[in-house]
N, C-alpha and C positions, 0 to 999 in steps of 0.2 A: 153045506153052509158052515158047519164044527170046522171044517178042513182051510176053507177060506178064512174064518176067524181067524185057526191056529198061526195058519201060516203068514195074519197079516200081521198077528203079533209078534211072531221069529222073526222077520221080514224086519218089523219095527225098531226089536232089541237088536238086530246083528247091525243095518244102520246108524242107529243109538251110538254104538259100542266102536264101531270104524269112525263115526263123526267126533266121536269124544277120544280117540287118538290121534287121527288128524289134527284133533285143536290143537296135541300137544307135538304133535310134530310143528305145526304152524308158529307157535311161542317158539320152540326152537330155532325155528327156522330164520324168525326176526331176529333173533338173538342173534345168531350165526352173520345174515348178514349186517347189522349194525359192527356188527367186530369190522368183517370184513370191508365197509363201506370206510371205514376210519381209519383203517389198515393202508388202504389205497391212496385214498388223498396223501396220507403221510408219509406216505412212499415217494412221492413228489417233492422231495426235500432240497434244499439249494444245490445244485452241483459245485457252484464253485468255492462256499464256506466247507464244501466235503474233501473237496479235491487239495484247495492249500491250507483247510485248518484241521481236519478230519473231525468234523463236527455236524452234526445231525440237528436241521434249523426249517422249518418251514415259509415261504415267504406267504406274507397275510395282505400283500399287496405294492405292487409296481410303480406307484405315483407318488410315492413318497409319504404314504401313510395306510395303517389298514383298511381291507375293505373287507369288513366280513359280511357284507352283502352279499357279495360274486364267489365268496369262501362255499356258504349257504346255497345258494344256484346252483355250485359247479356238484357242492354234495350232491345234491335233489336229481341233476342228469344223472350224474356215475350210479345214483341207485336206481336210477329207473334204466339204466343201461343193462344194469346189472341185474333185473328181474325181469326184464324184459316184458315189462306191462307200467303203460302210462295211465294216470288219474281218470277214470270215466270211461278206461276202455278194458276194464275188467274181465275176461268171459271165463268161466268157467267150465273144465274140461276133465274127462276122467285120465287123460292121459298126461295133467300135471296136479296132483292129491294138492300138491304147497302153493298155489298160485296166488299170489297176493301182490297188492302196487304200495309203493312208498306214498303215503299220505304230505307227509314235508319231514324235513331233517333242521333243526336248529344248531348252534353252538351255544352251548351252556357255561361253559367252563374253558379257559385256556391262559398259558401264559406266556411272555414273551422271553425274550434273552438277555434284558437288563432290567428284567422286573427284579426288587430285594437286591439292588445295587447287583447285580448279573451272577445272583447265584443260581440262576440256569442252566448259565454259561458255564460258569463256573464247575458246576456238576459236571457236566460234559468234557471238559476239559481233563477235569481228573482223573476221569472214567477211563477214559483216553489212555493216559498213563499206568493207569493201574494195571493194566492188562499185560502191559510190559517192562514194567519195574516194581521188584521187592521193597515192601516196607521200612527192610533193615536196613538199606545204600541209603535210604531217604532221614533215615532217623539221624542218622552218623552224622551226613551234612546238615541235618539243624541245628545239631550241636555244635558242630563249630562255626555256625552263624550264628547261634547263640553267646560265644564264647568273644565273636567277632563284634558283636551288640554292645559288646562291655569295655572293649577297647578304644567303639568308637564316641562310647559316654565321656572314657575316660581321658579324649584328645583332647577334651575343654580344658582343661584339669593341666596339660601339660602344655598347652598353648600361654595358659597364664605366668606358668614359670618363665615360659621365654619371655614371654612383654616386662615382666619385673626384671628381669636380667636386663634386659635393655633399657628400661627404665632407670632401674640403678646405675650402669654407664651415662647416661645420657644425660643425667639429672649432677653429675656433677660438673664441679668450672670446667670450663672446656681448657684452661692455660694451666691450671691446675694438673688437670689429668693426663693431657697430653706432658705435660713437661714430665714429668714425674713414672706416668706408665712407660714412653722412651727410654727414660736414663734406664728403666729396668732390661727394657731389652729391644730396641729397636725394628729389629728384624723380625718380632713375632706376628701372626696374624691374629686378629681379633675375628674367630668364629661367628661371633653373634652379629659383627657387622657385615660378615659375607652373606648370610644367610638371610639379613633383614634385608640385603640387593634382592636377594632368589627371591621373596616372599612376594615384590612389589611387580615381577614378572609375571605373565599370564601362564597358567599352567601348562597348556600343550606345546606353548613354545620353551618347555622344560623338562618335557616325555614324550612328545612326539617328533621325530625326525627330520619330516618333512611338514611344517603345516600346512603349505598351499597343496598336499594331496590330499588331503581332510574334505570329505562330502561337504558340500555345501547344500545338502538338499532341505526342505524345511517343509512341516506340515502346517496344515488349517485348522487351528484350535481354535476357530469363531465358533465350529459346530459342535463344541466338545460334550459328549456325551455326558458327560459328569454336571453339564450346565444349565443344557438345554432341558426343558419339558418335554421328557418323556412319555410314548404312547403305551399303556399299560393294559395287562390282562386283569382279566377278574377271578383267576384262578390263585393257588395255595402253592407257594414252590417248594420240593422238599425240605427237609430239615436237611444238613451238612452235619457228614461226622468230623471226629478232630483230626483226619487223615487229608479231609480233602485242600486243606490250604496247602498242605507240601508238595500232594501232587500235582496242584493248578501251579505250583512255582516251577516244576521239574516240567510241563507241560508247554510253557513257555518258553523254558528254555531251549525245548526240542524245536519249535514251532515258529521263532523270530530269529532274525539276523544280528548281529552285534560287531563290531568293527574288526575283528580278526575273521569272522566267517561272513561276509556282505552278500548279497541275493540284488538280482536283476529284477526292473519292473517294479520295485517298492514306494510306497510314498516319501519314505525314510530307508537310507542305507542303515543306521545302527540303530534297528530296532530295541535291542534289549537294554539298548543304553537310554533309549524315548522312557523304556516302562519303569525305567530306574530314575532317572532326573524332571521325567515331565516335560519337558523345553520345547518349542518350535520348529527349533533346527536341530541338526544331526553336529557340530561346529560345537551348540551350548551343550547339548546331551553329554558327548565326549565327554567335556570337559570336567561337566559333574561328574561324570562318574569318574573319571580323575582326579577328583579332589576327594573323594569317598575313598579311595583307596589309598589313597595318598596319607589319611587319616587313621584309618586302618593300620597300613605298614606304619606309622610314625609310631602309634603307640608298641606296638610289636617290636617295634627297634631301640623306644624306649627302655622298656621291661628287659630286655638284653643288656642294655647299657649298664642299667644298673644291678646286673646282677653278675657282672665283669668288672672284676675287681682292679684290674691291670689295667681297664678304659677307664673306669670313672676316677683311677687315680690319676692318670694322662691329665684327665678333665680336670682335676683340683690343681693341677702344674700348672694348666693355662690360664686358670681364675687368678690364681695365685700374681701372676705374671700381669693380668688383666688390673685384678682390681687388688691387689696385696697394697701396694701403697696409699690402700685408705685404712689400714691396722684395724680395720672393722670386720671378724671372721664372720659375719652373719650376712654381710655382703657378700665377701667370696665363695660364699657357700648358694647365695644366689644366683649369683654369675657362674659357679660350677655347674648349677640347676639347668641355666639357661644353652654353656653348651653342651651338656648332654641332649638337650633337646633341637638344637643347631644342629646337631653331630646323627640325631637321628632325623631329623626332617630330612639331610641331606640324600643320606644313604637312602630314605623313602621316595626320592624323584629316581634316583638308579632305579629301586624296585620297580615303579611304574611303569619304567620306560623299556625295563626286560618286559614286563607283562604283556606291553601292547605289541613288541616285536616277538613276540611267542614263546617264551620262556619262563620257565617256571620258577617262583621265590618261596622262600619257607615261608610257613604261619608264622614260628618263631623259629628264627634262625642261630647258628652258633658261632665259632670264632671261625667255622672255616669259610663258613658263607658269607664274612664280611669283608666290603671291599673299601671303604672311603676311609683315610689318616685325617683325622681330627689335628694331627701337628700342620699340616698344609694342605686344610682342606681346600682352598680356589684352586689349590695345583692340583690336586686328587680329584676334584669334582669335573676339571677338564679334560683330564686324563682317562678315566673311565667312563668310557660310552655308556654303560650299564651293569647291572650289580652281577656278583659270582649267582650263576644260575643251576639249579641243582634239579636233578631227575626224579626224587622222591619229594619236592614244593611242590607249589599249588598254580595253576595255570590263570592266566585271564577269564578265562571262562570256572572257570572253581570260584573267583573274585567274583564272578556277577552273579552267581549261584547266593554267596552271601551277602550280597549290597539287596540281589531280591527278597532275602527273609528276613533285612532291617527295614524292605519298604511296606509298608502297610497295604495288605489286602485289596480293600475295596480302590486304592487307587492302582492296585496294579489292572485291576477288572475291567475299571473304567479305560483307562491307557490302551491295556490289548482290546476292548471293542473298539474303541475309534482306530487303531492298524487296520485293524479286519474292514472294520465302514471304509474309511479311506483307498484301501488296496482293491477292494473291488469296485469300488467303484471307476477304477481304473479300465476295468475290459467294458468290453463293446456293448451299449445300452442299459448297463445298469448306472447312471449315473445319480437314478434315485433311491440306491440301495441305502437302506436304514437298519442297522441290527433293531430296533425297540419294533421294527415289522415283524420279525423273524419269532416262528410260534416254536416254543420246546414241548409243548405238550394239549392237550386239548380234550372238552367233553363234547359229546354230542348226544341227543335225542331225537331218536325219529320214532316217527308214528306211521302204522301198517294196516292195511284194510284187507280185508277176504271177506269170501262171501259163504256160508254152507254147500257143500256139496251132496252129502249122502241124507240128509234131509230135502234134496229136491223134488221127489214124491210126493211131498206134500205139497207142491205147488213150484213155481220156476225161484230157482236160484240168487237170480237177477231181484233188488229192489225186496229181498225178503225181510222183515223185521230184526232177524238175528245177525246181521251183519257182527263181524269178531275185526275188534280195534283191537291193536298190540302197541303196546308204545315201549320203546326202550333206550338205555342209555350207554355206551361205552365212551371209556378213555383212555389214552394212549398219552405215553412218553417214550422219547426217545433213552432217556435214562433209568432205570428200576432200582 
């Protein structure tokens, strides 16, 4: 009777003792698979935002808005796939200690890829880069986009000197000045009147070769992302350090086409010319960003000008000649103003036009780099195709590098999601692909049943009062 008591209470404490490390194998075991259960779905990430952006995006649904209905369903199978025991068909067995069914699995938490004006995306992007470019190439070129910011504040600035130069010709008698500026010297050219021809011409037909080769392709900005009402997570996106805008510029640049390197299959041929102008067409894009550089180089050719003392006296010859017969030096010194700035807007259509046929121009250039004669420039300006190009300038592509760190973030964001919407939606059946579908990160909570095992002596397993609920939560991003 002693022996039976003893050993129903060894019996009791050694079950006790195995049942209360099984519970904590079992919390673990939730734990393990809620990881793994979030793991999996995320692993189902888009292949084709992977393949042409190398970006890591889950789709939240195929009809053209999320369904995190069938998100929730497809969890709840993959975990009962994956425990291999469905709701109510419970049995417990000594030959599996961890046996337990998934109760349900929610989403708690998630966000999308243009939630925070797409600093999701954004993350991703730079992440992207970061793995394969140093900080310091990246620092270098902000600075001289920075440098390039200030050149093109200061085109306003030097555009007004021309219009008062012309202003001041133009504003006197027309019998007056003609008689008078002639008897000076007939045969001279009046710069500021060549240039004010050039200015009323359209730009590409003044840097581009051929215009009728110019894409004529054009996008759908009815659906533009930056307009439309977006579908939104109710999750937190991370905070952005101050690295990641330079490398979402440098990631862009890896990742879109631009009119010297063009891609088949695009919605748009000059993509990085779209994330720089915004426009419709691939025609207006160009163009802006041909007026951007254009700007650019004027100032650039300016600040040469007048720091060349052998030009801008050139230039005081030709004011002199120009407007000397009004004995008024505060004119000619106007009119000197104006064609130094004729004198560089010219030489800045040359730049362009080396740019876009692949050749390289200085930041700032020097006397050898310069190619247009201010004495006859319409003969100079026909005469050279395009400016002296040098090995150690800066490319077309170095120029879109800094027109992107004059264009403001959130619209480059927006820009590059709608390429990405639009381009896939080009291949086969995804015609309702949405980035605002598209999950960067996500929570989940599932809830876990078991039943006691080494307590079954006390009566069946099955329907026992102590049933053990586990409920848990994991989250995943694709970026850390």
């Amino acid at each position: 009777m002693f022996l039976s008591l003893a050993l129903t209470m060894i019996l009791s404490l050694v079950f006790t003792l195995l049942e209360s490390a099984r519970l904590y194998g079992l919390e673990a075991q939730s734990k393990m698979e809620t990881e793994l259960l979030l793991e999996s779905k995320m692993a189902e990430y888009d292949t084709a935002l992977l393949e042409q952006y190398h970006l890591y995006f889950l789709e939240a649904g195929r009809k053209g808005e999320p369904e995190l209905s069938s998100l929730e369903q497809s969890l709840q199978e993959l975990g009962e796939e994956n425990l291999k025991a469905k709701p109510g068909f419970l049995k417990m067995s000594y030959t599996n200690l961890y046996e337990m069914q998934l109760e349900n699995c929610y989403i708690t938490n998630y966000t999308m890829a243009t939630d925070d004006a797409g600093a999701e995306f954004r993350r991703q992007a730079a992440d992207y880069v970061k793995r394969t470019m140093g900080i310091a190439a990246i620092e270098k070129l902000y600075e001289k986009a920075t440098e390039a910011k200030e050149l093109t504040e200061d085109n306003k600035d030097i555009e007004k000197k021309f219009e008062a130069a012309i202003q001041e010709t133009d504003t006197q008698s027309g019998l007056e000045r003609n008689t008078k500026r002639n008897a000076a010297n007939q045969k001279n050219e009046n710069p500021l009147d060549y240039v004010k021809e050039l200015k009323n011409k359209s730009i590409l037909s003044l840097v581009v070769e051929d215009v009728s080769a110019v894409s004529t392709q054009t996008i759908d900005l009815s659906d533009d992302i930056a307009k439309r009402t977006c579908f939104t997570g109710n999750g937190q996106a991370q905070q952005e350090d101050m690295t990641t805008g330079l490398f979402f510029r440098e990631y862009l640049l890896k990742q879109f086409s631009d009119y010297r390197n063009q891609s088949e299959s695009k919605v748009l041929q000059y993509e990085m010319e779209y994330l720089i102008a915004g426009k419709d067409s691939d025609v207006a894009n160009l163009a802006g960003v041909a007026e951007r550089m254009l700007a650019i180089r004027e100032v650039a050719n300016y600040i040469y000008l007048k720091g060349d003392a052998e030009k801008t006296a050139l230039a005081n010859t030709i004011a002199l000649v120009t407007a000397g017969w009004t004995a008024n030096p505060a004119v000619v010194k106007v009119v000197e103003e104006g064609i130094l700035v004729a004198w560089a807007f010219s030489e800045s259509i040359k730049d362009v036009k080396t740019l876009l046929k692949g050749g390289k121009v200085p930041f700032l250039k020097g006397n050898a780099e310069w190619t247009l004669d201010v004495g006859a420039l319409s003969e100079s300006f026909a005469k050279e195709e395009e400016s002296k190009t040098s090995e150690s300038g800066l490319s077309y592509g170095d120029y879109l590098r800094i027109l992107l760190y004059l264009t403001g973030q959130e619209k480059l964001t927006y820009r590059a999601m709608n390429l990405m919407e639009q381009n896939v939606r080009l291949l086969p059946d995804r015609e309702n692909f949405r980035m605002d579908c598209m999950i960067g990160s996500m929570e989940i909570q599932c809830s876990y049943l078991s039943k006691p095992l080494f307590f079954g002596w006390f009566g069946s397993g099955e329907g026992f009062k102590g049933d053990y609920h586990f409920q848990e939560k994991n989250s995943f991003s694709y970026v850390y």
